[in-house]
C-alpha positions as CSV (number, residue, x, y, z in Angstrom):
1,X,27.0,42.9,10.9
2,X,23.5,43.4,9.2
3,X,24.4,40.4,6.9
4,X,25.0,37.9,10.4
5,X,22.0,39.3,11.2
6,X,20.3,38.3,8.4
7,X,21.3,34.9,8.4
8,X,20.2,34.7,11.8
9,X,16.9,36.1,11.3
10,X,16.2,34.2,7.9
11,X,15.9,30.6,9.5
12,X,14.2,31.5,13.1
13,X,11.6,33.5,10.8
14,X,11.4,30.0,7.9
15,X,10.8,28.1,11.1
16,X,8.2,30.2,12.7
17,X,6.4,30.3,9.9
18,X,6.6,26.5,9.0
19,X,5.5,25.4,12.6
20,X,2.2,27.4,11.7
21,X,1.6,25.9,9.0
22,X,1.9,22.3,10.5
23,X,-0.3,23.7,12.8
24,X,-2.8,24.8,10.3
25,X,-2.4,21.7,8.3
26,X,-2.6,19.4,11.3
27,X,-0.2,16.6,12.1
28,X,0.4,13.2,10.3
29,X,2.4,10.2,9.7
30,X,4.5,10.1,7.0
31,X,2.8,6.8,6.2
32,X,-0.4,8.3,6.8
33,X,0.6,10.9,4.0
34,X,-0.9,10.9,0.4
35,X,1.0,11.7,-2.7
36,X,-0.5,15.2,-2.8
37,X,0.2,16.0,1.0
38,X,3.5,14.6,0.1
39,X,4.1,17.0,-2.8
40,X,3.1,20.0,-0.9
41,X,4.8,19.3,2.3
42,X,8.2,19.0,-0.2
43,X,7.2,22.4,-1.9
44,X,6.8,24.3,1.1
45,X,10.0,23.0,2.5
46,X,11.9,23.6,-0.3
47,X,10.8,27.3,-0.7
48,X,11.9,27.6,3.2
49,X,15.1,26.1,2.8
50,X,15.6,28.5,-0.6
51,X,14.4,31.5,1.5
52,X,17.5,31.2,4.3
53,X,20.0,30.1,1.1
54,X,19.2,33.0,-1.7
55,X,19.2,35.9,-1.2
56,X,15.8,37.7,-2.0
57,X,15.2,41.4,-2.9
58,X,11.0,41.0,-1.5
59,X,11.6,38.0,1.6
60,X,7.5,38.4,1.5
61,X,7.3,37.0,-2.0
62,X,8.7,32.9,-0.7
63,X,6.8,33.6,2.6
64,X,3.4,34.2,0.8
65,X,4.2,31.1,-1.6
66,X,4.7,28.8,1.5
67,X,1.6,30.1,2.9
68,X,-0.3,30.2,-0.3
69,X,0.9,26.6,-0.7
70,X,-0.5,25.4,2.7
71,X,-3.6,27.3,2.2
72,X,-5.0,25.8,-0.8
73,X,-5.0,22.1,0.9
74,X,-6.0,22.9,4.0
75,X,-9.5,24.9,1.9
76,X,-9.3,21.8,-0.3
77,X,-9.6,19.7,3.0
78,X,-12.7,21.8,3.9
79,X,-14.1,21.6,0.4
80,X,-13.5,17.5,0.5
81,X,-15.3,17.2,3.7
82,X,-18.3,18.8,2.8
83,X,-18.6,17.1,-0.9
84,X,-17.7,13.7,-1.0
85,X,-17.5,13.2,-4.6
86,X,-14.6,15.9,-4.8
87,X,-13.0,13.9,-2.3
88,X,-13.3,11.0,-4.4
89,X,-11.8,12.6,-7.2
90,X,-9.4,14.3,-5.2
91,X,-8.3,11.1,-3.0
92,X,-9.3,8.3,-5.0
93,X,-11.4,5.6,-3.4
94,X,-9.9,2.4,-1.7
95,X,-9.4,-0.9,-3.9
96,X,-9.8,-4.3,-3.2
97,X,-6.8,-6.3,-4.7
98,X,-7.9,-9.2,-2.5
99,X,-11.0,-11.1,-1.6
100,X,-12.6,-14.5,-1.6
101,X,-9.5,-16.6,-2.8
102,X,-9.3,-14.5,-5.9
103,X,-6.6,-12.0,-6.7
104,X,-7.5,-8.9,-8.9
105,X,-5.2,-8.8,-11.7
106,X,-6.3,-5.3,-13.1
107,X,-6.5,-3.8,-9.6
108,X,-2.9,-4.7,-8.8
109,X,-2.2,-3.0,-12.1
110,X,-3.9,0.2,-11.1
111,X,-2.2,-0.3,-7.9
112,X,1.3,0.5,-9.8
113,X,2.1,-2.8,-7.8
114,X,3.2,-6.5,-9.4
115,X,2.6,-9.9,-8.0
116,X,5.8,-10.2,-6.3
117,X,5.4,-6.9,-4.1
118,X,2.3,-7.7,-3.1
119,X,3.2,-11.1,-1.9
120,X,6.0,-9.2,-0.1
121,X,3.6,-6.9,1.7
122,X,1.1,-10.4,2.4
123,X,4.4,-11.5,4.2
124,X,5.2,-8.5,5.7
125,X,1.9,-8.4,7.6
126,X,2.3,-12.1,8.8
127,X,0.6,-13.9,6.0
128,X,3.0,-16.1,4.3
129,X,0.1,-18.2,3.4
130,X,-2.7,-15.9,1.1
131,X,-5.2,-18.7,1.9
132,X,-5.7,-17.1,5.2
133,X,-6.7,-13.8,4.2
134,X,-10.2,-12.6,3.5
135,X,-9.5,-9.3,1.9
136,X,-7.3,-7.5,0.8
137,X,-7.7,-3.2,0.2
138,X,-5.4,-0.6,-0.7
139,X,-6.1,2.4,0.6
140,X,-5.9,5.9,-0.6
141,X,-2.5,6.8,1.3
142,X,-0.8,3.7,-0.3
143,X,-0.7,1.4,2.8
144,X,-3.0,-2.3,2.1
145,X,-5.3,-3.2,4.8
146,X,-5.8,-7.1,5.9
147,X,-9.0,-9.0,6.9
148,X,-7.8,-12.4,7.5
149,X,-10.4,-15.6,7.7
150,X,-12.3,-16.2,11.1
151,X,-9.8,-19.0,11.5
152,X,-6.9,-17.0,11.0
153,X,-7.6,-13.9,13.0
154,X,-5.8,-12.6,16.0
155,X,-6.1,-14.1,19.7
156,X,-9.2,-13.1,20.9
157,X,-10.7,-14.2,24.9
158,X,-12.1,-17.6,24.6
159,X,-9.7,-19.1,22.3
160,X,-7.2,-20.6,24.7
161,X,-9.0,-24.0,24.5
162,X,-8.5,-24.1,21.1
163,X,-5.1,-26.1,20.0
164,X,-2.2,-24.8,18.3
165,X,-0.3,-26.7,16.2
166,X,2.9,-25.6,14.2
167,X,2.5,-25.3,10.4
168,X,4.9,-25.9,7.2
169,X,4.9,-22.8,4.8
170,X,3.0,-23.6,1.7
171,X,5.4,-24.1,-1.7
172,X,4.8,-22.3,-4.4
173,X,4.6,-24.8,-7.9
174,X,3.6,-21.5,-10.1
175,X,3.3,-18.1,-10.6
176,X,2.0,-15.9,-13.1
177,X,1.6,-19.0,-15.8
178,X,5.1,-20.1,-14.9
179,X,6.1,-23.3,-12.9
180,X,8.9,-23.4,-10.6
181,X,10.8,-26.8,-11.1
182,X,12.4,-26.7,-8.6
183,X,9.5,-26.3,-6.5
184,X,8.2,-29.6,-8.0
185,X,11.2,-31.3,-7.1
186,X,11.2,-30.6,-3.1
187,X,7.9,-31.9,-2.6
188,X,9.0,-35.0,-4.6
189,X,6.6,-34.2,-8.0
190,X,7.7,-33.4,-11.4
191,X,6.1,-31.5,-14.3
192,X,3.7,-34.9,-15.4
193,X,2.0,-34.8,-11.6
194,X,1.2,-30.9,-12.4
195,X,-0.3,-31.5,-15.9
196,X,-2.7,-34.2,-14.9
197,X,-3.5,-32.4,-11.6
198,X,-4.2,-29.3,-14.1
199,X,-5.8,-31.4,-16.6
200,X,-8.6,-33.3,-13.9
201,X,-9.2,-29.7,-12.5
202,X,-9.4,-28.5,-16.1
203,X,-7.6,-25.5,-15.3
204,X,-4.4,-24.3,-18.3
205,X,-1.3,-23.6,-16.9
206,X,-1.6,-20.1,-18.7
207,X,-4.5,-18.9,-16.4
208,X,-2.9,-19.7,-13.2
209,X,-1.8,-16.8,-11.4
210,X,-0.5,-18.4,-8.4
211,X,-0.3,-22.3,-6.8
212,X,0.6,-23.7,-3.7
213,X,1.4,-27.1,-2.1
214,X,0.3,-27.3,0.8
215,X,1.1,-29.8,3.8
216,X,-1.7,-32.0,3.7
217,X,-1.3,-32.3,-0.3
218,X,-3.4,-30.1,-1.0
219,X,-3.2,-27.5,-3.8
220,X,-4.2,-24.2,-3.2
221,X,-4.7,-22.4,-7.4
222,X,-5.9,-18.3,-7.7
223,X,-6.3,-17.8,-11.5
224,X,-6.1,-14.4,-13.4
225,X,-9.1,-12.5,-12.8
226,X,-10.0,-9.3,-15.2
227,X,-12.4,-8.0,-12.6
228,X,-12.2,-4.9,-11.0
229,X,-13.9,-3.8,-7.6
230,X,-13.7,-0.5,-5.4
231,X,-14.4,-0.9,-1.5
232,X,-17.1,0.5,-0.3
């Protein structure tokens, strides 16, 4: 009997005490989460879900580690606000992968992120065309941020004069010093057209980091850039 009653017990008083600390901690998306929230929410939750599944001769010593656990962000939160540069250090900063026509080669590297999952995410957000972007940012939780072009940016009041016409994705002939042959092909070029476009632009086909064809033959190149940038 005392044993039923301890199984009872053990998950009404593990979920008592993890509503309070989501209370104390404050609520958030799960997108909205950073690695180290992640981290501790999985801690906390594990050490709950170990306190109703082992049996413990001290049940205060798992309760004090959850609580310990959600104590030290929610003083490091506190800390953070007060002193920016801990927060900083702490957080990170936000990035800018994207801006001005020019992707950052060494931030997408320190983003942990390749060409091919950023284009992804660029398509994702509605921008199969990179042209139309501004700027790009990462920002500290992981999710990227989009400022597209004035030309590009959402309905606003006043545009409904303005007229719409339907648009061809753009091709892409190379990526990452690579060309895509097949590529060439459907827009009715072949590897000579690319050379001498490359050679009267004097660009090498190693710098380019991507190239499009676009509808009105025109060719859109972003080459490798070495810089890095924080946003500010």
């Amino acid at each position: 009997m005392m044993k039923l009653l301890e199984f009872i017990i053990l998950p009404i008083l593990s979920l008592i005490v993890l509503f309070f600390l989501t209370k104390l901690l404050g609520y958030r998306q799960v997108s909205q989460l950073s690695m180290y929230d992640y981290i501790i929410g999985i801690t906390i939750g594990s050490i709950a879900s170990e306190l109703i599944m082992k049996d413990f001769a001290h049940i205060l010593k798992p309760l004090i580690g959850m609580i310990i656990y959600a104590l030290f962000p929610y003083f490091l939160s506190k800390i953070t606000y007060r002193y920016p540069k801990i927060r900083y250090l702490v957080e990170g900063r936000p990035i800018v992968l994207y801006e001005n026509d020019q992707i950052y080669n060494n931030q997408l590297k320190k983003a942990k992120m390749d060409l091919d999952e950023f284009l992804m995410q660029c398509r994702i957000n509605g921008y199969f065309d990179i042209s139309q972007i501004n700027q790009v940012v990462l920002e500290t939780n992981g999710t990227l941020s989009f400022l597209p072009k004035e030309e590009y940016r959402p309905y606003q009041l006043g545009d409904s004069q303005k007229i719409i016409q339907d648009k061809k994705l753009p091709v892409l002939l190379v990526k990452e010093g690579s060309v895509l042959v097949d590529q060439l092909k459907n827009i009715g070029r072949d590897r000579t057209w690319l050379d001498q476009l490359l050679k009267v632009k004097n660009i090498s086909l190693q710098h380019i980091y991507l190239m499009y064809y676009l509808e009105n033959s025109q060719e859109i190149i972003f080459e490798l850039s070495n810089e890095e940038k924080d946003f500010i």
